[in-house]
C-alpha positions in Angstrom: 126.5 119.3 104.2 123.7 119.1 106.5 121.1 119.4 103.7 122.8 116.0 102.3 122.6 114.1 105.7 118.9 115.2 106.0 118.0 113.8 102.4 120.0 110.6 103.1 118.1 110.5 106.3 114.6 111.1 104.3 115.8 108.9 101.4 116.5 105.4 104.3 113.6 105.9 106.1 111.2 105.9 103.1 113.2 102.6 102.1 112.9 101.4 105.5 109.1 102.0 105.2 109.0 100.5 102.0 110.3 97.3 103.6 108.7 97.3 106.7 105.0 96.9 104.2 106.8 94.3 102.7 107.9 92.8 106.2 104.8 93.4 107.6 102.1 92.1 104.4 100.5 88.9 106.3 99.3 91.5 109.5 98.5 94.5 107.5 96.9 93.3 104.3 94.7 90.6 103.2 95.7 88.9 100.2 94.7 85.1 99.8 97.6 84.9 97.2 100.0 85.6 99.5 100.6 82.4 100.2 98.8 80.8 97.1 101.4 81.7 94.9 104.5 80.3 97.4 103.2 77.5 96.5 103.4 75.3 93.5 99.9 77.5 92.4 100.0 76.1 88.9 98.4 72.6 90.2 96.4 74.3 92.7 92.7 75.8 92.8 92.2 79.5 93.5 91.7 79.8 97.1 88.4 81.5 98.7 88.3 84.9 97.9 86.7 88.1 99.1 86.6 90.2 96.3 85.5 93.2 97.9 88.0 92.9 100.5 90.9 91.9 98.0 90.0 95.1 95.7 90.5 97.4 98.7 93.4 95.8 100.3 95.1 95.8 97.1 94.6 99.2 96.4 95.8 100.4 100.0 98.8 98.9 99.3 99.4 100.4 95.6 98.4 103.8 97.3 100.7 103.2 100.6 103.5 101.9 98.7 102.9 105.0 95.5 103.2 107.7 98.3 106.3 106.4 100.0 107.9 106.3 96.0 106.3 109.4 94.9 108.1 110.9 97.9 111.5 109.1 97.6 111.4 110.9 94.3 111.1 114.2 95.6 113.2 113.4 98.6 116.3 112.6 95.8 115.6 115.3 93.0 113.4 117.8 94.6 111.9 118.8 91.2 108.1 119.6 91.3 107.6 118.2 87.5 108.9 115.1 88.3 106.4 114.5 91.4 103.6 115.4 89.1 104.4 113.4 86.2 105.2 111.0 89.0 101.7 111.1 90.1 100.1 111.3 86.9 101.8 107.8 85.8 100.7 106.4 89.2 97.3 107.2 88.5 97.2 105.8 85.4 99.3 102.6 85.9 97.5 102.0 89.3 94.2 102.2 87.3 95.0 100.2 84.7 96.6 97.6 86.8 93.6 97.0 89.3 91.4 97.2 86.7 93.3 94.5 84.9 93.6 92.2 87.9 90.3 91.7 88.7 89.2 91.1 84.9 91.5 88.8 84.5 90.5 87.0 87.6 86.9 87.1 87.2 86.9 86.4 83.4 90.1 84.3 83.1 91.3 83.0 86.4 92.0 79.4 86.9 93.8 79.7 83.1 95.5 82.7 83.3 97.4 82.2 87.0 101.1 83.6 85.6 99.0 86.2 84.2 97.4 87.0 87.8 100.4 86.3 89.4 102.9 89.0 87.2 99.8 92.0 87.2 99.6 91.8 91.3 103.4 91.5 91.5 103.0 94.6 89.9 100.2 95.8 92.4 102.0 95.0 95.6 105.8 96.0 94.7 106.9 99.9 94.6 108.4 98.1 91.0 107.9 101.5 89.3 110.0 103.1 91.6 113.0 101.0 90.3 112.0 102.1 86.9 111.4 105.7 87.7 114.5 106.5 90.1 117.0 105.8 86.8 114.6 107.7 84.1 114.7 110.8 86.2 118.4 110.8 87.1 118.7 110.2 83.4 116.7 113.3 82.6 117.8 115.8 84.9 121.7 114.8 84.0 120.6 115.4 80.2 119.3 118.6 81.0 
């Protein structure tokens, strides 16, 4: 019983965290599309961007929001394998995706903003968690 309350316990405060960078993006990031794309962006010229800056921003908050999921993982199946595959498809997809973003936006930007806009949604969201959490459960139930 008490092992239950401490994984619930785990298991809300990751989420809490999880939140709190998505509470918290205009202090702890920066991100010129923040507010670019709460706008009607599709009429609108790229704003002034660091591109130095952007790349490492963006790839704190991949890597902040990658540990918090890779940990809600473990924190609700406790299976080693699934935290390394877990990081292994992190790696990758995190790779990919950054690498993708910026090539898009250097080589295709001011045509390709719903492109731009869907890559660093995937980026700044912990969207793989969502994808993850039901594969696993899926997995280890088959098993």
């Amino acid at each position: 019983m008490l092992k239950n309350k401490r994984q619930i316990v785990y298991a809300l405060t990751i989420v809490v965290l999880l939140i709190a960078i998505r509470t918290f993006e205009n202090n702890i990031f920066y991100d010129p599309f923040l507010h670019y794309f709460k706008l009607e962006y599709a009429h609108l010229p790229f704003p002034q961007i660091n591109t130095v800056k952007l790349f490492l921003s963006l790839g704190f908050r991949y890597y902040l929001n990658s540990v918090l999921s890779i940990a809600l993982l473990y924190v609700l199946f406790h299976d080693r394998k699934f935290v390394k595959f877990s990081v292994l498809l992190y790696m990758i997809l995190g790779t990919l995706l950054m690498i993708s973003f910026f090539f898009v936006l250097q080589f295709f930007g001011e045509e390709s903003k719903s492109t731009l806009f869907y890559i660093r949604r995937f980026i700044i969201q912990p969207i793989f968690l969502i994808l993850f959490i039901p594969a696993f459960y899926y997995q280890k139930n088959v098993k």
